[in-house]
DRENPA-3360 file (N, C-alpha, C; in nm, 2 decimals, always signed):
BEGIN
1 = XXXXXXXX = -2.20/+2.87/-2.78/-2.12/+2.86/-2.91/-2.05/+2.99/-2.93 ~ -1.91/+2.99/-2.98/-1.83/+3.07/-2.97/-1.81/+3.08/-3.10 ~ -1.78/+3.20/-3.18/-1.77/+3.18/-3.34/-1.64/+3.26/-3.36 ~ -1.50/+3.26/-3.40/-1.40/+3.36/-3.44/-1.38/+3.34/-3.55 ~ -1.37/+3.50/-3.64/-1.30/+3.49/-3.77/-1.23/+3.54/-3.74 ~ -1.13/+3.49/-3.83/-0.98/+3.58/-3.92/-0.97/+3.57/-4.01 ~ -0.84/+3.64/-4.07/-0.79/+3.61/-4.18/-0.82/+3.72/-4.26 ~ -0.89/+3.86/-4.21/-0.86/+4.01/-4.29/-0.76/+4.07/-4.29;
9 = XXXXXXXX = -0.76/+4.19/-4.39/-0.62/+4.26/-4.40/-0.65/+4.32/-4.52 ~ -0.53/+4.38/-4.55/-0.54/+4.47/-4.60/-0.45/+4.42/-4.81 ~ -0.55/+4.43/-4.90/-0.48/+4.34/-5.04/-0.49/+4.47/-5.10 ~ -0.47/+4.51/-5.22/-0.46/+4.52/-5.34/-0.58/+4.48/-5.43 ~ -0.63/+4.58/-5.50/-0.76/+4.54/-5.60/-0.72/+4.41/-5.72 ~ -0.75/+4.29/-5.69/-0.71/+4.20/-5.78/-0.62/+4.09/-5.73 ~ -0.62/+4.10/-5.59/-0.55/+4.02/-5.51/-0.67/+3.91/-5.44 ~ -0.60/+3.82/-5.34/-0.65/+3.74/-5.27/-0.67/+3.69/-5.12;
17 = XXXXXXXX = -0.75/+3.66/-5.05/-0.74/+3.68/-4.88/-0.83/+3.53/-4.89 ~ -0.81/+3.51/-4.77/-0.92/+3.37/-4.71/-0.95/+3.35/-4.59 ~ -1.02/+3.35/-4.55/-1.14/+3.41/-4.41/-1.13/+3.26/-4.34 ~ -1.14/+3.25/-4.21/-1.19/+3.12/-4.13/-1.21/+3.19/-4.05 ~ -1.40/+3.07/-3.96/-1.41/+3.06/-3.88/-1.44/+2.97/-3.82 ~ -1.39/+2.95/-3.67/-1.38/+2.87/-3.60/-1.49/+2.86/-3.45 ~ -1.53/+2.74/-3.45/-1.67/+2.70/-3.41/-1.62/+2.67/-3.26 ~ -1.65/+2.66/-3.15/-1.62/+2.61/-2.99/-1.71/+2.64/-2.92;
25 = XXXXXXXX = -1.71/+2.57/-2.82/-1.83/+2.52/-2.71/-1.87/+2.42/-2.70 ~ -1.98/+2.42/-2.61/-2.06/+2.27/-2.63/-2.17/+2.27/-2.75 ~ -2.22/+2.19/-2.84/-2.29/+2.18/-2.90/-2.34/+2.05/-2.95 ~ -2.44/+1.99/-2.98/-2.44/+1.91/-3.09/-2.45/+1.93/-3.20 ~ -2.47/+2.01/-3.27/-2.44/+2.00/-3.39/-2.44/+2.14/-3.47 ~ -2.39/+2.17/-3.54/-2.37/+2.29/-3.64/-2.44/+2.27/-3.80 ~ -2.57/+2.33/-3.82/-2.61/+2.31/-3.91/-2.54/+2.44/-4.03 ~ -2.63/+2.54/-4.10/-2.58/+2.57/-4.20/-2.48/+2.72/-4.13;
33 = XXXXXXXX = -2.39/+2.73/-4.23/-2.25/+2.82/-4.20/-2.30/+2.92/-4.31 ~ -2.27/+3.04/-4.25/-2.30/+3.13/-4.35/-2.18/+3.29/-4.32 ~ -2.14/+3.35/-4.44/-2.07/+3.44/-4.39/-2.17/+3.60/-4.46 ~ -2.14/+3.68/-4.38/-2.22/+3.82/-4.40/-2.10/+3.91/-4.44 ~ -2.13/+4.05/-4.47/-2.04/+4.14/-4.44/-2.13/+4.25/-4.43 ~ -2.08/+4.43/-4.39/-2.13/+4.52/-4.36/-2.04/+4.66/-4.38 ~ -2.07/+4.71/-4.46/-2.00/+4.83/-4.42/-2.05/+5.00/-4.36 ~ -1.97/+5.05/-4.31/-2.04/+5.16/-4.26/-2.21/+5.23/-4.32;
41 = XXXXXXXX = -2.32/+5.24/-4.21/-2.40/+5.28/-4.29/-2.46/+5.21/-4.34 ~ -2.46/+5.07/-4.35/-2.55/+4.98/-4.45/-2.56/+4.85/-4.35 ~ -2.68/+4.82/-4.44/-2.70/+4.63/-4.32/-2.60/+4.53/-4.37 ~ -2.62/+4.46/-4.25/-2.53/+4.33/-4.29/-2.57/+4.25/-4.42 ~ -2.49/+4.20/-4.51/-2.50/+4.15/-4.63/-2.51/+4.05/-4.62 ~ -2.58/+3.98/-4.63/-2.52/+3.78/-4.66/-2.49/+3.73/-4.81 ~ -2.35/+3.72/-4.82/-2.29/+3.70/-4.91/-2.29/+3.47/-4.95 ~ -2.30/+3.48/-4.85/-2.24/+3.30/-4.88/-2.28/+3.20/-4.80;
49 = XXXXXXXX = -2.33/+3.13/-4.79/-2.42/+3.00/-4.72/-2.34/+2.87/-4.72 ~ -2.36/+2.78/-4.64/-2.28/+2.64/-4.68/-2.37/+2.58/-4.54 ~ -2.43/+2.43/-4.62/-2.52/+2.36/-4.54/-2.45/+2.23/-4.47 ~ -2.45/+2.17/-4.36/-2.40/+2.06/-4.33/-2.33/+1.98/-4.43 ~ -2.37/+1.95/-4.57/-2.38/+1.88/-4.66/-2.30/+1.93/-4.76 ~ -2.29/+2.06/-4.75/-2.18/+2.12/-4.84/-2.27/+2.18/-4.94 ~ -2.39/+2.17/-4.93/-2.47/+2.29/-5.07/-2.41/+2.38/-5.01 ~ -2.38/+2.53/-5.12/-2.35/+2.62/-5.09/-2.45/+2.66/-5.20;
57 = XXXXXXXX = -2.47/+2.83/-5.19/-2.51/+2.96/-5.23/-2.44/+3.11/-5.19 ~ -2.49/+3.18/-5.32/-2.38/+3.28/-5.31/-2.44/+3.42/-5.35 ~ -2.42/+3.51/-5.31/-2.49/+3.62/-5.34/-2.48/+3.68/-5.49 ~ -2.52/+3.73/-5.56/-2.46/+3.75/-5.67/-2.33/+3.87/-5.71 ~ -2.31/+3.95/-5.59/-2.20/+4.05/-5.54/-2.08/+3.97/-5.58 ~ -2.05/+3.80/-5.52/-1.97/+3.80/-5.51/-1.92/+3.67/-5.59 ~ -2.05/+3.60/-5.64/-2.07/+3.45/-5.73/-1.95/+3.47/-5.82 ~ -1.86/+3.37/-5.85/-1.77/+3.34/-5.93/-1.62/+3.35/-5.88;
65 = XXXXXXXX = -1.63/+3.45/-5.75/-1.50/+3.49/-5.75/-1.47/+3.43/-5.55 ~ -1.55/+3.43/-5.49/-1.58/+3.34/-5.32/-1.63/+3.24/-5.35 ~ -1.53/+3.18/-5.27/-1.55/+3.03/-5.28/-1.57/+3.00/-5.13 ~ -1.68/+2.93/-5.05/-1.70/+2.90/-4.89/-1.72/+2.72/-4.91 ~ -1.65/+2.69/-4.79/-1.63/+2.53/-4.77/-1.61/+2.54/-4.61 ~ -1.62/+2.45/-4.55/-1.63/+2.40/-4.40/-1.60/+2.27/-4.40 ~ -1.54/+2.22/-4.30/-1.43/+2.15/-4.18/-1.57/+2.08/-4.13 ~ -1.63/+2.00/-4.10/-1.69/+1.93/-3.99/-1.63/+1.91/-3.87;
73 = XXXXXXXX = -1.53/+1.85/-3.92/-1.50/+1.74/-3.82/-1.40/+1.87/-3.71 ~ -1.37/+1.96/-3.81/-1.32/+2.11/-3.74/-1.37/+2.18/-3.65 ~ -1.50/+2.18/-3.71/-1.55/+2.26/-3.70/-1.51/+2.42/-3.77 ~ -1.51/+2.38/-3.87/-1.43/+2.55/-3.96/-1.49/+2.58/-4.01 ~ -1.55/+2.66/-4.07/-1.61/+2.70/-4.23/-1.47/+2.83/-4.29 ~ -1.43/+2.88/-4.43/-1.37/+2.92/-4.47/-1.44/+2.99/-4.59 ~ -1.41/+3.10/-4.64/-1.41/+3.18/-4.73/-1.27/+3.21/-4.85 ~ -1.26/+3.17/-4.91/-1.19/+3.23/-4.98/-1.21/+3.31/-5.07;
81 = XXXXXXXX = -1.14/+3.45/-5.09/-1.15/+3.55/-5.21/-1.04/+3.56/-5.30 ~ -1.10/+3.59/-5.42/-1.02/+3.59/-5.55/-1.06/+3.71/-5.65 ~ -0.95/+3.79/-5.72/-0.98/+3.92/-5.77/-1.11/+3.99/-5.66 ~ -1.01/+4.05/-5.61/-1.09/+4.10/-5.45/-1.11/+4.25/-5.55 ~ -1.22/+4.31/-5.48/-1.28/+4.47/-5.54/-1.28/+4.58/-5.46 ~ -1.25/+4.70/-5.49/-1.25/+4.80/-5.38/-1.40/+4.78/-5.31 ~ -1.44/+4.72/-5.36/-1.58/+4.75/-5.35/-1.63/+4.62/-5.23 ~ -1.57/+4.52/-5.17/-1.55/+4.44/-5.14/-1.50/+4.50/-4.98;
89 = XXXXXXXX = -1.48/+4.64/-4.98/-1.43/+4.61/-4.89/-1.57/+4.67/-4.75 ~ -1.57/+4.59/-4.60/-1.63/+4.57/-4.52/-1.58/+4.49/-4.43 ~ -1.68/+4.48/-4.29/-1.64/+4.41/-4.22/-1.73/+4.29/-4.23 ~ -1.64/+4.15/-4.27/-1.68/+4.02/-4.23/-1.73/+3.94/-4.13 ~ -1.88/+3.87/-4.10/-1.93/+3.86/-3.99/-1.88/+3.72/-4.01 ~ -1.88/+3.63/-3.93/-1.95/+3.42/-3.99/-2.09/+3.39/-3.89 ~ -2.17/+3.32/-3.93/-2.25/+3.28/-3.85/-2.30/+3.14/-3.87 ~ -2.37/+3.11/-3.79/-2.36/+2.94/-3.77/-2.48/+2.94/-3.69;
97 = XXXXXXXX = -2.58/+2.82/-3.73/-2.73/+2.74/-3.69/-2.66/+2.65/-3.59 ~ -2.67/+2.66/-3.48/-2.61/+2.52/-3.43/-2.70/+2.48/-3.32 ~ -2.74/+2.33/-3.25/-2.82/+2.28/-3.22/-2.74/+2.25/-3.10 ~ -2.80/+2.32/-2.94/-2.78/+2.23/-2.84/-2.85/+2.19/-2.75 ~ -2.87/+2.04/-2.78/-2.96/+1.97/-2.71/-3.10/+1.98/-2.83 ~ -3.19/+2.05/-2.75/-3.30/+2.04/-2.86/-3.36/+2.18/-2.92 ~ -3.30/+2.25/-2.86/-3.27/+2.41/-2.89/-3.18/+2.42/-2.98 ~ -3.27/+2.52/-3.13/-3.17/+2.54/-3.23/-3.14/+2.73/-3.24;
105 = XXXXXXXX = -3.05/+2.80/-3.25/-3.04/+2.91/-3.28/-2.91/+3.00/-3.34 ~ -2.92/+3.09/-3.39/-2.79/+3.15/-3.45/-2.73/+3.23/-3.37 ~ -2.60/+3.21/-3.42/-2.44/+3.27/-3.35/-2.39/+3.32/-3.43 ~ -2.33/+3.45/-3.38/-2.23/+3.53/-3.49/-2.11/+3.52/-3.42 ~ -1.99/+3.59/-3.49/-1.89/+3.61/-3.48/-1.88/+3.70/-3.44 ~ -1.73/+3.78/-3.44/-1.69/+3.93/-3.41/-1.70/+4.00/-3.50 ~ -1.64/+3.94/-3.62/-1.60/+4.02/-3.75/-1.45/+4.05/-3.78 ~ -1.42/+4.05/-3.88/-1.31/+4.08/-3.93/-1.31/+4.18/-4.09;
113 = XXXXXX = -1.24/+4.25/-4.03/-1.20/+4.36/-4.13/-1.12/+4.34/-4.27 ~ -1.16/+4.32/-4.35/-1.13/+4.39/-4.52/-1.12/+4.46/-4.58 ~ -0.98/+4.48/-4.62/-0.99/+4.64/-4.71/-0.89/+4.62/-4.82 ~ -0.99/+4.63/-4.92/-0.92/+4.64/-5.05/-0.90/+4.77/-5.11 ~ -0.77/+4.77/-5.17/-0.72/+4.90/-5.18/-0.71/+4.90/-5.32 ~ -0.76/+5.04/-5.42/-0.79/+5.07/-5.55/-0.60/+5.08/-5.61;
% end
């Protein structure tokens, strides 16, 4: 399972960006989608969760203002940000539970870069 995000860059504090990642390979199935971030010096964060079923959860860093949803049939999951924070800024992981065959385990992505500017 192959995971790419995009969709970083460079905003303005109070601006807006929206993240996708996109799922490939063989699999059956892709259980819960989750996106992290990290910045220099610190662990990966897990900011945002979304289950087959579309429960989501959200860190409290970023609750009210990230909104995460996923594509099935896409295979996508998506982040969107709103009133983005200098503080916000990091590198974006996505990761994904996906099941092939009878073997279940997690996949990350590369990452994508955020930078919000004061």
């Amino acid at each position: 399972v192959q995971l790419q995000a995009c969709g970083g860059g460079l905003v303005q504090a109070g601006g807006s960006l929206k993240l996708s990642c996109t799922a490939s390979g063989r699999f059956s199935a892709i259980h819960t989608m989750g996106w992290y971030r990290q910045t220099p010096g610190n662990q990966r964060e897990l900011i945002a969760t979304i289950t087959r079923d579309g429960v989501t959860d959200y860190a409290d860093s970023v609750k009210g203002r990230f909104t995460i949803s996923r594509d099935n049939a896409a295979n996508e999951m998506y982040l969107q940000m709103v009133d983005l924070e200098p503080e916000d800024t990091a590198v974006y992981f996505c990761t994904a539970t996906a099941r092939i065959r009878l073997k279940v385990r997690d996949y990350w992505g590369q990452g994508t870069l955020v930078t919000v500017s004061s």
